[in-house]
N, C-alpha and C positions, 0 to 999 in steps of 0.2 A: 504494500500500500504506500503510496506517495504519501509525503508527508504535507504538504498542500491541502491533503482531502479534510485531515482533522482540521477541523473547522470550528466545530461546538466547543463551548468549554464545560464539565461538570465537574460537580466536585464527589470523590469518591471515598467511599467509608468499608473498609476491610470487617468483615465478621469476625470476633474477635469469640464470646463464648457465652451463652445465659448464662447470668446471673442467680443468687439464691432464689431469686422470687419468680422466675423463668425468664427474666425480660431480655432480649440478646443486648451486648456492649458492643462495640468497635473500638479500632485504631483511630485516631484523630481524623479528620477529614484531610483531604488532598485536592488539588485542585490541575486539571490537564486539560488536554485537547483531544477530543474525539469524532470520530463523525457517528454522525446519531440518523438514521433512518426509520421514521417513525411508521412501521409497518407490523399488520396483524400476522401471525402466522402460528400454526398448528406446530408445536412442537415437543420432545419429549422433553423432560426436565429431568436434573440429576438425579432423583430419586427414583427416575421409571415411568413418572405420572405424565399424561400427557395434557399439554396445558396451553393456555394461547398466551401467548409471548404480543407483549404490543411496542417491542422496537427491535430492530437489527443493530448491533451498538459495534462497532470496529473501533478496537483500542490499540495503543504503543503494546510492543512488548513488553514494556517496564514493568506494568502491574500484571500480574495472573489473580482476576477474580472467579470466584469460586460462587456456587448456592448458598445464597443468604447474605452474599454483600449487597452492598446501597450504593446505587447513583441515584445521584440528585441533576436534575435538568430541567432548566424554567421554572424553580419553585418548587418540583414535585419529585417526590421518591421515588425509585425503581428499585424491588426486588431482583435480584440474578436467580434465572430459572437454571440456564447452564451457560456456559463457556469451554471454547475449545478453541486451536490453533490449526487451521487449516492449510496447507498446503498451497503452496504457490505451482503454477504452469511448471514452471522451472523446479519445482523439491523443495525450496527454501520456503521460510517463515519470514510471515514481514508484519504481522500483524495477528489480535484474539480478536474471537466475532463471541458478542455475547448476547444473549436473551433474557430480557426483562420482562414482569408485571407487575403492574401498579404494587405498591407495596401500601399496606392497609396498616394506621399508627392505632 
């Protein structure tokens, strides 16, 4: 992925671990550039379950988020359903594609 494309800025929060009272914590927030493709799609989520994801999210390599981090974009939470590292034309890694749903506080 060009670096051009990241475009969006959000700030991003690492799932860190619930808490005694179940509530989940994170890592501080972070703040990058991404490109955000605000699209529905049918997909599986880490857990097996299959879920609609309502964005296409393509990050740096820097961060690997996982099920149950937070983007924040325009205001609003995003749960991670799943993330993965896709393959480029050529074999090489340039970029994580991830899938979000609204995240409910």
């Amino acid at each position: 992925m060009i670096e051009w494309a990241f475009n969006q800025e959000v700030t991003y929060k690492r799932f860190m671990e619930h808490d005694g009272w179940g509530s989940p914590t994170y890592e501080p927030p972070i703040t990058l550039e991404v490109w955000w493709g605000a699209k529905m799609r049918l997909i599986r989520a880490a857990n097996g379950e299959e879920k609609m994801s309502e964005a296409d999210i393509k990050t740096p390599l820097t961060i690997n988020p996982k099920a149950g981090d937070i983007f924040t974009y325009q205001g609003k939470d995003y749960r991670v359903l799943n993330a993965g590292t896709p393959p480029t034309i050529y074999g090489d890694t340039d970029h994580r594609k991830v899938f979000v749903e609204t995240a409910v506080q």
